[in-house]
TIZABA-858137 format. One record per residue (C-alpha): x, y, z; residue number from 1. Coordinates in nm, 4 decimals, padded with zeros to 6 digits, m for minus. Layout:
% residues N
@X X; Y Y; Z Z; k NUM
...
END
This chain:
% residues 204
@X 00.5711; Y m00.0780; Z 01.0786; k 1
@X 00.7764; Y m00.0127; Z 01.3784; k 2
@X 01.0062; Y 00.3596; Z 01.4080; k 3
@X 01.2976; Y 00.2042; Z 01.3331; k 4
@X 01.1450; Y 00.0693; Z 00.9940; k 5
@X 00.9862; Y 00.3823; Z 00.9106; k 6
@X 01.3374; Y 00.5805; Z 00.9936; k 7
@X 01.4932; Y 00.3348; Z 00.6861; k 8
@X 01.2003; Y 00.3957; Z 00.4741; k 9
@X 01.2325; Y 00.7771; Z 00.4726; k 10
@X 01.6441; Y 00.7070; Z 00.4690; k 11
@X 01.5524; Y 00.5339; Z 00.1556; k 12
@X 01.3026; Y 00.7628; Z 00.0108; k 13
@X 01.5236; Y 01.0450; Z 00.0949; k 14
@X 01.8534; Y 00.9349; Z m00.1210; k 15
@X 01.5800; Y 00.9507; Z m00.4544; k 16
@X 01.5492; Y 01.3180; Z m00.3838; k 17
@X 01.7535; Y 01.6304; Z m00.2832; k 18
@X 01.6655; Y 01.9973; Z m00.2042; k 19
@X 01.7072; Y 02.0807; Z m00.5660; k 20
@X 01.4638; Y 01.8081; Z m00.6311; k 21
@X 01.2114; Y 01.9852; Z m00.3674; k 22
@X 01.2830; Y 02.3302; Z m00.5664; k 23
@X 01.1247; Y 02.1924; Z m00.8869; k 24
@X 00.8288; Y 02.0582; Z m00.7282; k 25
@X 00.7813; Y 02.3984; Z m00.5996; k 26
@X 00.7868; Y 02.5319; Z m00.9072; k 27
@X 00.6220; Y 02.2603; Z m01.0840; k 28
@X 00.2111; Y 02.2275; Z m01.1507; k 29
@X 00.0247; Y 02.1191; Z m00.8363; k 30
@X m00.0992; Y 01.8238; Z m01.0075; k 31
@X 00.2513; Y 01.6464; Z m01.0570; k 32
@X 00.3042; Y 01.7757; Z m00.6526; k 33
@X m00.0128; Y 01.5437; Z m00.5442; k 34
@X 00.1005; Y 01.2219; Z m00.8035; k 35
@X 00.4384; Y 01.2561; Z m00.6706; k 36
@X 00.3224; Y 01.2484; Z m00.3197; k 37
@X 00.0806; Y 00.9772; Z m00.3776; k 38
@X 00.3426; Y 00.7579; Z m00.4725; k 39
@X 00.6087; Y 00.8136; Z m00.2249; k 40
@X 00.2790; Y 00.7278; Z 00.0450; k 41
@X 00.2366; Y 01.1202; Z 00.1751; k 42
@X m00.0686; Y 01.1136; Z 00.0790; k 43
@X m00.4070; Y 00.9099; Z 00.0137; k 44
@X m00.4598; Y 00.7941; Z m00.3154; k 45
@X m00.8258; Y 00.7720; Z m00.2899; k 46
@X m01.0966; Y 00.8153; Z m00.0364; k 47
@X m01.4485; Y 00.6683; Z 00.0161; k 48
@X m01.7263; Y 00.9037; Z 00.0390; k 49
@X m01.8442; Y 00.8977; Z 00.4306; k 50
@X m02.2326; Y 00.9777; Z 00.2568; k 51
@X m02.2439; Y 00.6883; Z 00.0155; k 52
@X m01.9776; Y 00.4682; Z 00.0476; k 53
@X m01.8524; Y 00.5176; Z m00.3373; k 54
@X m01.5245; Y 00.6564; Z m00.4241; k 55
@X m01.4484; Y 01.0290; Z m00.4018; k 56
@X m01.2951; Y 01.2282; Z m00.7568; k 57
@X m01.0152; Y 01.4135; Z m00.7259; k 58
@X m01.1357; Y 01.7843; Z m00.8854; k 59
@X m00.9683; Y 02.0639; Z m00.9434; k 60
@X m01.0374; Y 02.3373; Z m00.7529; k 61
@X m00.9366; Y 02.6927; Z m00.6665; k 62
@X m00.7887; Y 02.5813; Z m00.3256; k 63
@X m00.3719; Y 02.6589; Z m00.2448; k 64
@X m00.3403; Y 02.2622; Z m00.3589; k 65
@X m00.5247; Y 02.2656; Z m00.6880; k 66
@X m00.7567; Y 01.9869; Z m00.5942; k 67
@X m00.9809; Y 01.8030; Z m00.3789; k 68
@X m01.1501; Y 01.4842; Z m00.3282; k 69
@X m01.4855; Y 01.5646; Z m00.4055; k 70
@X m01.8341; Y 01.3199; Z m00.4256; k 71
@X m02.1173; Y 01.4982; Z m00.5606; k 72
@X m02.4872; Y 01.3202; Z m00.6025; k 73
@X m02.8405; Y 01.4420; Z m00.7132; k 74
@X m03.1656; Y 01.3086; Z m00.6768; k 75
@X m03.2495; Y 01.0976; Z m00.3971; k 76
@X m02.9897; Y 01.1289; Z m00.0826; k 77
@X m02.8225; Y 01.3996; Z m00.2969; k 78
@X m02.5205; Y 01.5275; Z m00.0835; k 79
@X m02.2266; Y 01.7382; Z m00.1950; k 80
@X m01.9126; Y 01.6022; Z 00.0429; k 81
@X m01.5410; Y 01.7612; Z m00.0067; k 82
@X m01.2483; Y 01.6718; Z 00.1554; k 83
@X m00.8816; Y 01.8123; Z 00.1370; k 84
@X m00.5947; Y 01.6232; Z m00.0019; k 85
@X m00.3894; Y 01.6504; Z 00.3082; k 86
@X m00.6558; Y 01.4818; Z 00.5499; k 87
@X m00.5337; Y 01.2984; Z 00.7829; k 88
@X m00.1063; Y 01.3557; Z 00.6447; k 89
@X 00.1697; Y 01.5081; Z 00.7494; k 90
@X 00.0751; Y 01.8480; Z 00.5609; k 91
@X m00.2656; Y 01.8768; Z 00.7329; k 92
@X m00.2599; Y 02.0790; Z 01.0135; k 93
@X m00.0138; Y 02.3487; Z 00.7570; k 94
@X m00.1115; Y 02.6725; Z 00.5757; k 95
@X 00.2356; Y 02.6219; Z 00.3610; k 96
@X 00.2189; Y 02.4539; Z 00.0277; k 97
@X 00.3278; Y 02.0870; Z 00.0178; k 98
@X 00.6389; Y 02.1757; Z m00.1618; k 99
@X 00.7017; Y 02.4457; Z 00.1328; k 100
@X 00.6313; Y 02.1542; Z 00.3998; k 101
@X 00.8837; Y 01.8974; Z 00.2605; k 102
@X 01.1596; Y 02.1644; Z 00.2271; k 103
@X 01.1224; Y 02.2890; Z 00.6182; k 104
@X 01.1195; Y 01.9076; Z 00.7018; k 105
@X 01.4155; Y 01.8478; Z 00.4687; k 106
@X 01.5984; Y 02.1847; Z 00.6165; k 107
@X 01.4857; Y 02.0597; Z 00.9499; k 108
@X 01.6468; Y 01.6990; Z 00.8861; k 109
@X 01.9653; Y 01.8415; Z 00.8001; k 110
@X 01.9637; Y 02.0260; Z 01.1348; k 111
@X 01.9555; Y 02.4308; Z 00.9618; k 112
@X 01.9515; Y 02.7154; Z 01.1361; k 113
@X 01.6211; Y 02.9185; Z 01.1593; k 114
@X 01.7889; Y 03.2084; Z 01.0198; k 115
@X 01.9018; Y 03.0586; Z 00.7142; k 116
@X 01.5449; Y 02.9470; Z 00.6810; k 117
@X 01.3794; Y 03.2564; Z 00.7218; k 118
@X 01.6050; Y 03.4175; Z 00.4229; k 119
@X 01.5575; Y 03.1392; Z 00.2188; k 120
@X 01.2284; Y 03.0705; Z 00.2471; k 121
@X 01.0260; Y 03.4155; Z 00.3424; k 122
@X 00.8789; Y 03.3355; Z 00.6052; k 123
@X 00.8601; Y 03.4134; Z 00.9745; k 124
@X 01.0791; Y 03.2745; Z 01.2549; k 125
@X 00.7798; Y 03.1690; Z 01.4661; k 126
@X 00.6254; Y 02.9285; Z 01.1627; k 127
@X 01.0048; Y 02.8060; Z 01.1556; k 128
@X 01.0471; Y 02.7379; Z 01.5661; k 129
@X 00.6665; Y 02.5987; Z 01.5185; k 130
@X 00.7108; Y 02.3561; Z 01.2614; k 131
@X 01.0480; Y 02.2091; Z 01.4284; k 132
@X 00.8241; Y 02.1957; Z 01.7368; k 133
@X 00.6025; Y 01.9926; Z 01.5678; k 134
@X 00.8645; Y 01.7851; Z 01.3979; k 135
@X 01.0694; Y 01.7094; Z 01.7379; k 136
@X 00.7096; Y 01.5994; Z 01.9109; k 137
@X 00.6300; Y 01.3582; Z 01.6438; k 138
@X 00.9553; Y 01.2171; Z 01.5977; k 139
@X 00.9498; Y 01.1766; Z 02.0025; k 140
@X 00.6158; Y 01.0155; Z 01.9827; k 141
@X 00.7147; Y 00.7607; Z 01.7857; k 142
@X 00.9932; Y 00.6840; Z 01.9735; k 143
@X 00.7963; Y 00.6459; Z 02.2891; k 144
@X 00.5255; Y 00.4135; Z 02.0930; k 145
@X 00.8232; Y 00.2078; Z 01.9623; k 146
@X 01.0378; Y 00.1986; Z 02.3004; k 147
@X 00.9106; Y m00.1532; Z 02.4138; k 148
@X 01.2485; Y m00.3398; Z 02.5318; k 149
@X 01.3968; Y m00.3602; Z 02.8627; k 150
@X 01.7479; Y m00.2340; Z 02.8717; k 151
@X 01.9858; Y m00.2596; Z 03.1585; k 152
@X 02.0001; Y m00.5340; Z 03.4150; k 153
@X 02.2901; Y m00.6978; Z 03.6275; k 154
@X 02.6450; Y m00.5449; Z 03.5754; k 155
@X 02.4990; Y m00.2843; Z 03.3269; k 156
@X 02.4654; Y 00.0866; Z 03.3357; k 157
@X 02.2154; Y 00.2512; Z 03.2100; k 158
@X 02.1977; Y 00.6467; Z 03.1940; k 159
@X 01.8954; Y 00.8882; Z 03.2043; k 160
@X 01.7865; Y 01.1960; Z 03.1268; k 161
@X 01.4534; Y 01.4371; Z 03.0959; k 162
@X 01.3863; Y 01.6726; Z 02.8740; k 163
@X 01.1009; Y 01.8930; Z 02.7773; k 164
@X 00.9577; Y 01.9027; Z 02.4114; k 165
@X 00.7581; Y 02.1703; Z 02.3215; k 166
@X 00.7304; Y 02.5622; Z 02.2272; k 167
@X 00.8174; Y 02.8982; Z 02.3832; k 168
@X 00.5296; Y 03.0691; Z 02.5263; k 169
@X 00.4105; Y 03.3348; Z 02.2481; k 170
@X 00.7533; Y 03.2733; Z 02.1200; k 171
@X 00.9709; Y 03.4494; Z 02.3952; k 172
@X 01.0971; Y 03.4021; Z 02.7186; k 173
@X 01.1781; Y 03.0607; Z 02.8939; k 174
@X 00.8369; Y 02.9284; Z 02.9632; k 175
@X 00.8077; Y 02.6072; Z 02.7393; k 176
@X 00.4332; Y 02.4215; Z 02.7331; k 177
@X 00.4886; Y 02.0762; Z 02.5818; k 178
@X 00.5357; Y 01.7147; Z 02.7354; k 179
@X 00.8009; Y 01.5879; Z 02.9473; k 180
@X 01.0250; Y 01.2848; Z 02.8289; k 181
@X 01.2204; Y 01.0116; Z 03.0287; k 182
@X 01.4810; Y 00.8436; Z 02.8725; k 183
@X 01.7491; Y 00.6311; Z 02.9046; k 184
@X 02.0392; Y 00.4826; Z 02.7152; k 185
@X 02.2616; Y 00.1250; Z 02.7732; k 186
@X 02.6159; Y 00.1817; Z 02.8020; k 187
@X 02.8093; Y m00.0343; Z 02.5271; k 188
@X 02.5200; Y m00.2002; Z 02.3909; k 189
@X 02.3766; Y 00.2019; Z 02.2954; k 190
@X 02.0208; Y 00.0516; Z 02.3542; k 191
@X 01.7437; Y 00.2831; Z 02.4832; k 192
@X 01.3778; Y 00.3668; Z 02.5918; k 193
@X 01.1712; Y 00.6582; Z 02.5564; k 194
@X 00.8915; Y 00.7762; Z 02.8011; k 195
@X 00.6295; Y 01.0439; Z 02.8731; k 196
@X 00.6862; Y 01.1678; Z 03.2119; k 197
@X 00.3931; Y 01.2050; Z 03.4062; k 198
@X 00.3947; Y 01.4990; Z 03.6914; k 199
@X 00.1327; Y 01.5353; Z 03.8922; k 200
@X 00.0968; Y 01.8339; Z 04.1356; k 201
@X 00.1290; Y 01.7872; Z 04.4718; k 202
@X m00.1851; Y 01.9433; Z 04.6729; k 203
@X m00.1123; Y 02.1892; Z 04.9507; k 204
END
């Protein structure tokens, strides 16, 4: 599925639910949180143990998401494997709850300010300007994976830009570490492209 396709997909996803919506999953059991994101495709709906090769059980446990896949065996090649429901999703890398996650993303989609967040949500500015980091890189990524056309040519005019991506160093100052992008847009037709920007130093 190209970016494009995947931008109409969440479009579409995103008209079946609101921020009130996102409230009462936060405030609803964890269980109905995992089936709920299951079915929208946010997360796996099963896993295959990497010891056996059978089917994992999702178990309830005392982790922040209620469960995890778990494949437990005695005997011969007895093994005890566990894995998190957010392995290898969007909500992975995040010490918020799911329900926390989608509502940044949904406050982030909706372009709020990281004040407002902060108030609303209790937490800190820095997990706010981190997680729209995060959110800006890996909505650029995927427009640089899905930028394959060539725009311009004869009689057209194309016009370009750079722009860095990335956070504040320790959160203050003007330093930014992140990746450069290149991109350009096609005057009338609105088409574009997307590059990382390689810069290599120059040795004295």
């Amino acid at each position: 599925m190209s970016c494009r396709e995947k931008h109409r997909a969440f479009e579409s996803q995103a008209s079946m639910f609101d921020l009130e919506f996102l409230y009462g999953l936060k405030k609803g059991n964890k269980k109905d949180v995992l089936v709920w994101c299951m079915d929208m495709g946010m997360i796996a709906n099963e896993y295959v143990c990497p010891t056996c090769g059978e089917k994992m059980v999702l178990t309830q446990n005392n982790c922040s998401d209620g469960f995890l896949w778990v494949c437990r065996k005695f005997g011969v090649n007895a093994h005890h494997v566990r894995r998190s429901v957010r392995k290898g999703s969007w909500f992975e890398e995040s010490k918020l709850t799911i329900p926390e996650v989608l509502i940044l993303t949904y406050l982030w989609v909706k372009k709020t300010t990281n004040e407002w967040i902060v108030d609303e949500m209790n937490v800190s500015e820095p997990t706010v300007v981190d997680w729209k980091s995060f959110c800006r890189e890996v909505s650029v990524d995927g427009l640089v994976k899905d930028s394959k056309e060539k725009i311009g040519g004869v009689g057209m005019v194309v016009e370009i830009d750079e722009s860095k991506f990335g956070k504040r160093k320790y959160n203050r100052g003007k330093r930014v570490d992140g990746k450069w992008v290149f991109g350009g847009v096609e005057r009338g037709s609105k088409r574009s492209f997307f590059a990382w920007l390689r810069i290599e130093r120059q040795r004295r």
